[in-house]
C-alpha positions, 0 to 999 in steps of 0.5 A, a space after each residue: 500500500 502507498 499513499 500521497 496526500 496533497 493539499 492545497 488552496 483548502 482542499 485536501 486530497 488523499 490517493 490511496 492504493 493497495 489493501 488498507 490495514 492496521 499499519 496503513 490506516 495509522 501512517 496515513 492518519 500520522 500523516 493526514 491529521 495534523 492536516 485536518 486541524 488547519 482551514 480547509 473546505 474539501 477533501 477527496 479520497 480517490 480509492 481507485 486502486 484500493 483491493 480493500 479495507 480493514 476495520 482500521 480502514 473504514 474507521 479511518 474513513 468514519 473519523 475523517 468524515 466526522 472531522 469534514 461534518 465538523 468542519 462543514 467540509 465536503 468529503 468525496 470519494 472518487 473511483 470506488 469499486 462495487 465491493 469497497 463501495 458496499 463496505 463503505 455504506 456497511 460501515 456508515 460512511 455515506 458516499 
């Protein structure tokens, strides 16, 4: 698994790809946190190349967009597959 995150102008990115696990899901929140305590008005996970997702992933994704509804920032994902996507709406994340 790998990851970029690019920000800027308000607006937060995140590229993931690969299984999201335990150790991904904490690396990324590391490096993605910090971030969402600055001003910022959107982020998108484009999730493309994602296999699948952990607990740790979905809960990732369940406290990102608690932060973005606190914020009153939009949240969007992008490229979702068909099984990612129903695991997703299982665990509460709207899409």
């Amino acid at each position: 698994m790998c990851y970029e995150i690019q920000d800027s102008d308000q607006q937060i990115n995140v590229i993931l790809t690969g299984f999201i696990s335990v150790n991904e899901a904490t690396s990324i929140r590391q490096k993605l946190f910090p971030r969402l305590q600055q001003p910022f008005h959107s982020i998108t996970f484009r999730l493309v190349n994602v296999t699948d997702m952990d607990s740790s992933g979905l809960g990732l994704m369940l406290a990102v967009q608690k932060i973005a509804t606190d914020y009153k920032a939009s949240i969007t994902y992008q490229d979702v597959s068909e099984p990612l996507k129903a695991r997703l709406h299982m665990a509460g994340i709207t899409i």
